[in-house]
C-alpha positions in Angstrom: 54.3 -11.5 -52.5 55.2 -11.4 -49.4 53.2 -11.4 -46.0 55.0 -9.5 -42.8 54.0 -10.2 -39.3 54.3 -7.9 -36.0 52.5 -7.9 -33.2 48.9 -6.9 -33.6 50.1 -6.2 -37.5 50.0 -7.8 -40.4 51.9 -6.1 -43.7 51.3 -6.9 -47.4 53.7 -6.5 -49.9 53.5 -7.5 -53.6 55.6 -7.7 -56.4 54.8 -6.8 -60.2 53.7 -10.6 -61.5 51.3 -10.9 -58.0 50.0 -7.5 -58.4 49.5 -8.7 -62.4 47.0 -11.4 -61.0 45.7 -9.2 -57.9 44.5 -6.9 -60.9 43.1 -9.6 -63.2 41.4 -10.7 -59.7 39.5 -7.8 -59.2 38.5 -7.3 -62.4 36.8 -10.7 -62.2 35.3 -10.1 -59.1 34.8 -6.0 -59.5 31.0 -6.4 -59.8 29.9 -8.7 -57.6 31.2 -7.7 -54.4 28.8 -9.2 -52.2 28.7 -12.5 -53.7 32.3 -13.2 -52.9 33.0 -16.9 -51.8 35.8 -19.4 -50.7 36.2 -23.3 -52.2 37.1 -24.8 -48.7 38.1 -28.8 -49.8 35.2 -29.0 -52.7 32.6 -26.6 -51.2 31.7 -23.0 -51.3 31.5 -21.0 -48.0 29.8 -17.5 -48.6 31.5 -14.6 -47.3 29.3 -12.0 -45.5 28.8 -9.1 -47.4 31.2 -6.6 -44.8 33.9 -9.6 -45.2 33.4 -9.1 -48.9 34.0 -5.5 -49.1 36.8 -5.9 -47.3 38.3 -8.7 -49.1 37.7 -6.7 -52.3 39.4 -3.5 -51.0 42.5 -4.9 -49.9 42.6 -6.8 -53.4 42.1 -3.1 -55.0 44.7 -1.9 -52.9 47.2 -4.4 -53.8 46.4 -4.0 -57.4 47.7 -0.6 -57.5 51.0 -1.4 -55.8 50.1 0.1 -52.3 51.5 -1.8 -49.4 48.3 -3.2 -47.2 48.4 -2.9 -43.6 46.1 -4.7 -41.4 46.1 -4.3 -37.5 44.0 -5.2 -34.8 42.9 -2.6 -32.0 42.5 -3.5 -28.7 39.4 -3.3 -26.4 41.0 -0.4 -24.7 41.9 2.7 -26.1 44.5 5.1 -25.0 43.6 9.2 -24.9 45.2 9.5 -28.7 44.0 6.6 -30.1 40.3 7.0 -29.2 40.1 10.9 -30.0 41.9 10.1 -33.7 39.0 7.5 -34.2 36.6 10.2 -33.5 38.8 12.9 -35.5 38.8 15.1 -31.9 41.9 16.7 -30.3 42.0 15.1 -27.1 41.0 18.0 -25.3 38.0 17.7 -26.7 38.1 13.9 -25.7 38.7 14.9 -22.2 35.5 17.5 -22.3 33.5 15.2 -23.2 34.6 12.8 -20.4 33.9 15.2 -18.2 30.7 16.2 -19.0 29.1 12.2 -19.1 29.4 12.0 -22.9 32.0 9.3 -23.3 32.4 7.1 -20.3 35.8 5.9 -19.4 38.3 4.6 -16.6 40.9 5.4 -15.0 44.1 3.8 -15.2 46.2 5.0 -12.5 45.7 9.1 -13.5 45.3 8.2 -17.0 41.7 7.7 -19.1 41.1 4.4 -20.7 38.2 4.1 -23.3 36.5 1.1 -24.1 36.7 0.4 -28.3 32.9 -0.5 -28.4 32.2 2.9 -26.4 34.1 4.8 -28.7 32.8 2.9 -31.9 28.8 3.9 -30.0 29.6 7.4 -30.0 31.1 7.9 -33.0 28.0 6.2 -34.6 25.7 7.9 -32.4 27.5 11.3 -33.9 27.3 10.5 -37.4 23.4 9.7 -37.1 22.8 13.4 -35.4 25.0 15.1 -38.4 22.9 12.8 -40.6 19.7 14.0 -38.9 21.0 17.7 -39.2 21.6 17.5 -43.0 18.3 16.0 -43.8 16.5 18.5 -41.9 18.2 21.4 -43.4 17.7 19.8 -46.7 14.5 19.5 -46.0 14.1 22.9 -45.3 15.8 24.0 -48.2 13.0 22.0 -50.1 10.3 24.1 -48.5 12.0 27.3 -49.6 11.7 26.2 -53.2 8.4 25.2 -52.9 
């Protein structure tokens, strides 16, 4: 295996007799994802579940050959990078700058986006589409009723 540093990134690669044990690994630990755990000098420290999941994902990952990339993201997002976390061209970022949606800064003539601002929209999105789709479902109930 071997473990590739840069910057804010950290690279995984495995060969075949580490991706042999990464498989036996997760098929050990498939089941029980949030009950994941580390042996730190004689005792057990529980992993949160989120640290779990992700512990376990990367461990699938590596199991099936794939090269793991882990990166940090700063506190302040570029145009790009915060409209590709929301999956918006970033026209559409800038729109909704302008009209109070997404509040940024300036930097010089450019728009900087704070990552927990970003990360609050994009969650307060997904709970409106989730709203949406219940309430059509819900309708769609009514009409078989």
């Amino acid at each position: 295996m071997e473990v590739l540093s840069r910057d804010r990134e950290l690279t995984i690669l495995v060969d075949s007799e580490s991706q042999r044990d990464i498989e036996q690994t997760v098929d050990d630990i498939k089941d029980i994802r949030a009950n994941i755990a580390l042996n730190v000098d004689g005792r057990n420290v529980d992993l949160p579940k989120d640290v779990s999941v992700i512990v376990t994902t990367v461990l699938e990952s590596l199991s099936k050959g794939s090269r793991v990339v882990i990166s940090t993201t700063p506190k302040e997002l570029r145009t790009t990078a915060a409209a590709e976390m929301l999956g918006i061209s970033r026209p559409t970022l800038l729109k909704l700058v302008r009209e109070g949606e997404l509040p940024s800064h300036k930097v010089g003539s450019h728009h900087r986006f704070l990552l927990n601002d970003v990360l609050e929209y994009r969650d307060k999105q997904q709970e409106i589409k989730r709203e949406h789709f219940l309430a059509v479902r819900g309708s769609l109930d009514e009409l078989e009723d």
